[in-house]
C-alpha positions in Angstrom: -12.2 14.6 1.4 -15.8 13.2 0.8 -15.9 10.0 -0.5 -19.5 9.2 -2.4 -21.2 6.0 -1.6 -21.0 5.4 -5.6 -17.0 5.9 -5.2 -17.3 4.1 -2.3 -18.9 0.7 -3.9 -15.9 1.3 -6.4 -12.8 1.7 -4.1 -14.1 -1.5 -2.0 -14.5 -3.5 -5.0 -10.9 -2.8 -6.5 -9.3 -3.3 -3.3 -11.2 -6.7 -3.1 -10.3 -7.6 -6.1 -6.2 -6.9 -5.7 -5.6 -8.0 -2.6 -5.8 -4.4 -0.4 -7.4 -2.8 2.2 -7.2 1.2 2.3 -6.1 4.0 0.1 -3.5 5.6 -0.3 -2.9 9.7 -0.2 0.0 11.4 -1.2 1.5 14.6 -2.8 2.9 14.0 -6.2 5.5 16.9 -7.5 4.5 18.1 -11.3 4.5 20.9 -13.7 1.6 22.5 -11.6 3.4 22.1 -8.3 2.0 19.5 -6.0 -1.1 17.3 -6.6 -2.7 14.6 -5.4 -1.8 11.2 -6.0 -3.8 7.9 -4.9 -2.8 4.1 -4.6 -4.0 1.3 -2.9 -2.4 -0.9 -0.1 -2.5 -2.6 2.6 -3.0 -1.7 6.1 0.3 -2.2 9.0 -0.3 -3.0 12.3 0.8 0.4 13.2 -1.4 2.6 10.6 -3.4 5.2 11.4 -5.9 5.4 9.0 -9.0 8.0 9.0 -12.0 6.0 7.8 -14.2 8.5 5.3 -17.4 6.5 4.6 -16.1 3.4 5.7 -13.6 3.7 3.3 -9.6 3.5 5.3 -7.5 6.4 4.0 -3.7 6.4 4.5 -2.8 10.4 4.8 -0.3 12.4 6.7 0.8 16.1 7.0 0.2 18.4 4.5 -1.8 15.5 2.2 -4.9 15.9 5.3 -5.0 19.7 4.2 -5.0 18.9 0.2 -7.7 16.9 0.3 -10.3 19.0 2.3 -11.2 20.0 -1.3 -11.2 16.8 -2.8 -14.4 14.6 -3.6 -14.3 10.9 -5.2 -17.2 9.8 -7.1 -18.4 7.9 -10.2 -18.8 9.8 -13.4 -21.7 8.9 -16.3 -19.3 6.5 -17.4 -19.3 4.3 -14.4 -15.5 5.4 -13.7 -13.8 6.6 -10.4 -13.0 10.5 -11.0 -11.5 12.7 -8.6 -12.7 16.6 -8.2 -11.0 19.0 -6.6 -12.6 22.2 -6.0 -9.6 24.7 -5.4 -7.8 23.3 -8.8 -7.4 25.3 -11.3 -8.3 23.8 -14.6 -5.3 24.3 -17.2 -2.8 25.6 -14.6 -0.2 24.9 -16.9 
């Protein structure tokens, strides 16, 4: 997963502002079949985050290998998009 310095102002920001410390990644079942999903939170004392761009990411298993095509930026709008490289557009 890269995470831009742009997305990276973002994500600190919003966890700032409610009260978390890392990110959250996790699979999500839908009509496509698996997908990302994202939340904040906060770290435990037994977390293993991996930092990308100083940013703490929660991931285990099979999330690690979904988000290798992953990247979060900021779009033209000023908003916190996720791309992902190997998703099909309209796989449904």
């Amino acid at each position: 997963m890269i995470i831009t310095d742009e997305a990276k102002v973002l994500l600190t920001e919003m966890m700032k502002t409610n009260g978390y410390d890392s990110l959250q990644a996790s699979l999500q079942s839908g009509c496509c079949g698996e997908s990302l999903y994202f939340s904040f939170t906060k770290l435990k004392e037994e977390d293993k985050p991996v930092y990308i761009n100083g940013v703490a990411v929660l991931m285990k298993g099979e999330v690690e290998a979904k988000t290798e095509t992953v990247t979060l930026k900021k779009n033209d709008d000023g908003e916190l998009v996720v791309e992902d490289s190997a998703q099909a557009s309209g796989c449904c």
